[in-house]
TIMI-2910 file (N, C-alpha, C, CB; in pm, 1 decimal, decimal comma, always signed):
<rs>
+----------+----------+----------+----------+----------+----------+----------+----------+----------+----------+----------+----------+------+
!      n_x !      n_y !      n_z !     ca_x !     ca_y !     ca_z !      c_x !      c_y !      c_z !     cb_x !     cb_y !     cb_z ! resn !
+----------+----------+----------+----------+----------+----------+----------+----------+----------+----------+----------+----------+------+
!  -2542,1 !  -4037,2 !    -37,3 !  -2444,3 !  -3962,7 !    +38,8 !  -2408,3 !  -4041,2 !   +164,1 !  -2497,4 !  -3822,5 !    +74,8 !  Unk !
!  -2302,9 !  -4002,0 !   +242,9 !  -2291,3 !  -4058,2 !   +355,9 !  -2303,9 !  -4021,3 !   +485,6 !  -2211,1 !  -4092,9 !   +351,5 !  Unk !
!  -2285,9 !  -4062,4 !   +601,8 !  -2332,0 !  -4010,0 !   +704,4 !  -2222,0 !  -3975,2 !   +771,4 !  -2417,4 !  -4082,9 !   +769,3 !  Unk !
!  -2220,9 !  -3842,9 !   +820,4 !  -2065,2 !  -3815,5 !   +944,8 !  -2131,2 !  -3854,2 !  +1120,1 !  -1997,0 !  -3572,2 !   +945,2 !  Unk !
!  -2048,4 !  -3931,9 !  +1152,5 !  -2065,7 !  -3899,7 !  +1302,7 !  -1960,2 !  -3813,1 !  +1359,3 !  -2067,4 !  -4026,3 !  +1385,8 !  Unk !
!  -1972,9 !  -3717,9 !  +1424,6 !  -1880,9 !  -3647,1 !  +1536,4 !  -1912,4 !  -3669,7 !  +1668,1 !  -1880,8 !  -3503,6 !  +1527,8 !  Unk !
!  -1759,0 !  -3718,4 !  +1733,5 !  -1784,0 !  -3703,1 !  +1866,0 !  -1652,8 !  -3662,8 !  +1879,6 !  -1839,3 !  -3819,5 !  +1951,5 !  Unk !
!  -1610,8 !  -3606,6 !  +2083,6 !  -1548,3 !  -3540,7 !  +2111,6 !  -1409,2 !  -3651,8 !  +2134,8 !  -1615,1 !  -3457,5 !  +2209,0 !  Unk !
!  -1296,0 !  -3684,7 !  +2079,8 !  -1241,8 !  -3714,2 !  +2153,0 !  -1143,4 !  -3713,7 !  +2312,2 !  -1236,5 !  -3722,7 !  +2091,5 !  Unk !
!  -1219,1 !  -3860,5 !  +2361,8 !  -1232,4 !  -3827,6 !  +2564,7 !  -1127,4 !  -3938,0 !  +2591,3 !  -1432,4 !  -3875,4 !  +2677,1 !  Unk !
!  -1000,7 !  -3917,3 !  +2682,3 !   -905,3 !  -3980,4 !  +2732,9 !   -766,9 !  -4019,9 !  +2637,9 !   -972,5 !  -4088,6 !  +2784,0 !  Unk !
!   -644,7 !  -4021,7 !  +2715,2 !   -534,8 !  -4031,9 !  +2625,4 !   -531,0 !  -4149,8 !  +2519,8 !   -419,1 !  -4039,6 !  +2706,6 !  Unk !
!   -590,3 !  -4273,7 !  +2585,7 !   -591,3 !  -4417,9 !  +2498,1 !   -671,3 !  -4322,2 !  +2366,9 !   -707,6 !  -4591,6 !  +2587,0 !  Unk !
!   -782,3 !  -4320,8 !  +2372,4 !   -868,0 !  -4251,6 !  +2258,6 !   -748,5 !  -4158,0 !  +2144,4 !   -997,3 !  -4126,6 !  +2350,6 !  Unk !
!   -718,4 !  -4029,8 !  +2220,3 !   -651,8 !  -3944,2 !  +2151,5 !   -497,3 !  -3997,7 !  +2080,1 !   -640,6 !  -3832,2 !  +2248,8 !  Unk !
!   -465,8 !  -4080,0 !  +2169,1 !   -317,4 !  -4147,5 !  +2067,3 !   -395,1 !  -4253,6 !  +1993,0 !   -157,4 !  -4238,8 !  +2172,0 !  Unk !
!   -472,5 !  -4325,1 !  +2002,3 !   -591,0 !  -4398,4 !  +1842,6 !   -602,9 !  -4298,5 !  +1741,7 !   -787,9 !  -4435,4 !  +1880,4 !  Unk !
!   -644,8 !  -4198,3 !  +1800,4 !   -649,3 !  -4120,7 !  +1666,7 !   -582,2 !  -4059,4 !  +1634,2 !   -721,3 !  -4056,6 !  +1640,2 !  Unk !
!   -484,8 !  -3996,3 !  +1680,7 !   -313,0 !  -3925,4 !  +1568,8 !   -260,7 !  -4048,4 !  +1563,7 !   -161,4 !  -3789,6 !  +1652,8 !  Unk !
!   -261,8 !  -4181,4 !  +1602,2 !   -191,3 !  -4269,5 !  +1539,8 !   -250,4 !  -4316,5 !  +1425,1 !   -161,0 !  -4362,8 !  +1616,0 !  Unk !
!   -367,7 !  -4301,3 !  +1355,6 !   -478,9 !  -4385,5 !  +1271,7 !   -433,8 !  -4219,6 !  +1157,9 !   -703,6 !  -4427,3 !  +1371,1 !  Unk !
!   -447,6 !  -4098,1 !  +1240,4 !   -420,6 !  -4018,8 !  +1168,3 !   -280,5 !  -4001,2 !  +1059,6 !   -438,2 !  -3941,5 !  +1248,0 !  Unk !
!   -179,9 !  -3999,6 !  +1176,4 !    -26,9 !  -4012,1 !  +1110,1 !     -9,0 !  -4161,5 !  +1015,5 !   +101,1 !  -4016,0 !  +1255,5 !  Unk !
!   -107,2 !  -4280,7 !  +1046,6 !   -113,9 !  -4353,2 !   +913,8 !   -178,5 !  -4330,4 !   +762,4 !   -164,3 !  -4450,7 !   +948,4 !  Unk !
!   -267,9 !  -4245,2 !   +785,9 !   -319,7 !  -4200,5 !   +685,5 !   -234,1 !  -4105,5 !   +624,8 !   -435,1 !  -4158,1 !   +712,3 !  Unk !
!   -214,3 !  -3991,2 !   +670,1 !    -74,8 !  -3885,7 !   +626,5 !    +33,7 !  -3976,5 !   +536,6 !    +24,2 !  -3822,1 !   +790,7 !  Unk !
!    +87,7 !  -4077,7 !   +622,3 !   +231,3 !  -4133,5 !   +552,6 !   +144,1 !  -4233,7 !   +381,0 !   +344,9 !  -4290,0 !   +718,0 !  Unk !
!    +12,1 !  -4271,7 !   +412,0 !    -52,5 !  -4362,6 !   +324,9 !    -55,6 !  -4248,0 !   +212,2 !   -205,3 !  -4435,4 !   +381,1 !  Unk !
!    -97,9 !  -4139,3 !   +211,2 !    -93,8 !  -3985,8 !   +127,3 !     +0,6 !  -3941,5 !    +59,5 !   -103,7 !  -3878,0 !   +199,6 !  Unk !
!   +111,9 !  -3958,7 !   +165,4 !   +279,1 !  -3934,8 !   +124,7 !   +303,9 !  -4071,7 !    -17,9 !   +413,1 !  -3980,3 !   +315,6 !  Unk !
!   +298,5 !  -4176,3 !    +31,7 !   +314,7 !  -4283,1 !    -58,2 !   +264,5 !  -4297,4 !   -200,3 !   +270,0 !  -4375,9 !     +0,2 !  Unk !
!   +110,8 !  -4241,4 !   -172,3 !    +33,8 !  -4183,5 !   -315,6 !   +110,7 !  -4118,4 !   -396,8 !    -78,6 !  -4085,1 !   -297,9 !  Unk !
!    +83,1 !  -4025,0 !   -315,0 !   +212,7 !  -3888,3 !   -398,9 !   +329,5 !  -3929,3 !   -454,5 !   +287,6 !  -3773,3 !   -292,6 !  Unk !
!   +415,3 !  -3980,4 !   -319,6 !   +543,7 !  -4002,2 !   -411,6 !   +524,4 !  -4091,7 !   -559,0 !   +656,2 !  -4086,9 !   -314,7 !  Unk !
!   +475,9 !  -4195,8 !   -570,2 !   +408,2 !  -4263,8 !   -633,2 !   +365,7 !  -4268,2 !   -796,6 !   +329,6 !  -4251,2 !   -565,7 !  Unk !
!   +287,9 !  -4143,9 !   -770,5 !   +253,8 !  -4063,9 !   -884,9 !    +42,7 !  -4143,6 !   -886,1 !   +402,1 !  -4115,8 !  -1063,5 !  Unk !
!    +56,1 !  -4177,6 !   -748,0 !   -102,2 !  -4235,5 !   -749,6 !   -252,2 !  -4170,3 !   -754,0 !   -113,0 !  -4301,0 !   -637,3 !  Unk !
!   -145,4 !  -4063,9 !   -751,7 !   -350,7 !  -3974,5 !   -746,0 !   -312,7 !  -3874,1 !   -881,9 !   -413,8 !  -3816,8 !   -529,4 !  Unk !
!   -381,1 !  -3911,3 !   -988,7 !   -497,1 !  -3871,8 !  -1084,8 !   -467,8 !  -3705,2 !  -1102,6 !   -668,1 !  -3910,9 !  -1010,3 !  Unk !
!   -389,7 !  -3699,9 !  -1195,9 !   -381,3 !  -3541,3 !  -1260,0 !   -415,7 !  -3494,7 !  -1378,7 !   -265,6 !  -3495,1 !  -1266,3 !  Unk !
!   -483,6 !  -3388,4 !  -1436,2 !   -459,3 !  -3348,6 !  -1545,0 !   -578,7 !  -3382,1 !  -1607,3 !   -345,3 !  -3392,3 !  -1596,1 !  Unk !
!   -668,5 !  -3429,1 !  -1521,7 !   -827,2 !  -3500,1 !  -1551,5 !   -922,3 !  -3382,0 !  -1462,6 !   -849,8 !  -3703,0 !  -1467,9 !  Unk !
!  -1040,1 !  -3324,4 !  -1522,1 !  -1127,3 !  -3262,4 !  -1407,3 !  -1247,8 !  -3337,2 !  -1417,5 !  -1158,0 !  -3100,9 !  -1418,0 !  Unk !
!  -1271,0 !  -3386,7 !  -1282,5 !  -1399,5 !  -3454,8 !  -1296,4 !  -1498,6 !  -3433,3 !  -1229,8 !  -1394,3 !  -3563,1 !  -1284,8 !  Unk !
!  -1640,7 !  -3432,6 !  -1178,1 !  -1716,0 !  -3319,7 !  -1142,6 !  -1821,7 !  -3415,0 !  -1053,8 !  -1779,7 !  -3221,1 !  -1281,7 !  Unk !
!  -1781,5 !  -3591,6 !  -1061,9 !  -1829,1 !  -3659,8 !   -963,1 !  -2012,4 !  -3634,9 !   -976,0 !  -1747,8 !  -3602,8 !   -820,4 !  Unk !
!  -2052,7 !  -3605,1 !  -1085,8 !  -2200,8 !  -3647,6 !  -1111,7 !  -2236,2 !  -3757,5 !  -1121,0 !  -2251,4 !  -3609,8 !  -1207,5 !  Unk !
!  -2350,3 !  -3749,0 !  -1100,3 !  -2458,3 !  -3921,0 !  -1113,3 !  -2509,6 !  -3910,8 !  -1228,6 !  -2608,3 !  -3955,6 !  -1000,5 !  Unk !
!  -2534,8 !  -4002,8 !  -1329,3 !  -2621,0 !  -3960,9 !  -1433,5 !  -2702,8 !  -4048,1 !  -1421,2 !  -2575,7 !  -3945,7 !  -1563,2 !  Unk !
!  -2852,8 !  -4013,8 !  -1453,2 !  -3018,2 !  -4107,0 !  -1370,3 !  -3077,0 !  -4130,4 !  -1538,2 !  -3182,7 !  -3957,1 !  -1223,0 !  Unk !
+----------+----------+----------+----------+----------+----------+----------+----------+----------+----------+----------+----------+------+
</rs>
């Protein structure tokens, strides 16, 4: 599994890094989509098998 860090974002430089890193990801999403890049019509259930 992976690890989350949370912290608070502190000062404007910080907060426009992250809706700008954010609104790249959004439009990167949009592009998928339009695309036809993300995976339909498949259910997959993301097990490990040991």
């Amino acid at each position: 599994m992976g690890e989350r860090k949370v912290s608070v974002v502190k000062g404007e430089k910080a907060k426009k890094e992250f809706f700008d890193n954010l609104l790249k990801d959004i439009e990167a999403l949009e592009i998928m989509l339009t695309n036809g890049m993300i995976e339909t019509g498949i259910t997959r259930i993301e097990a490990e098998q040991e």
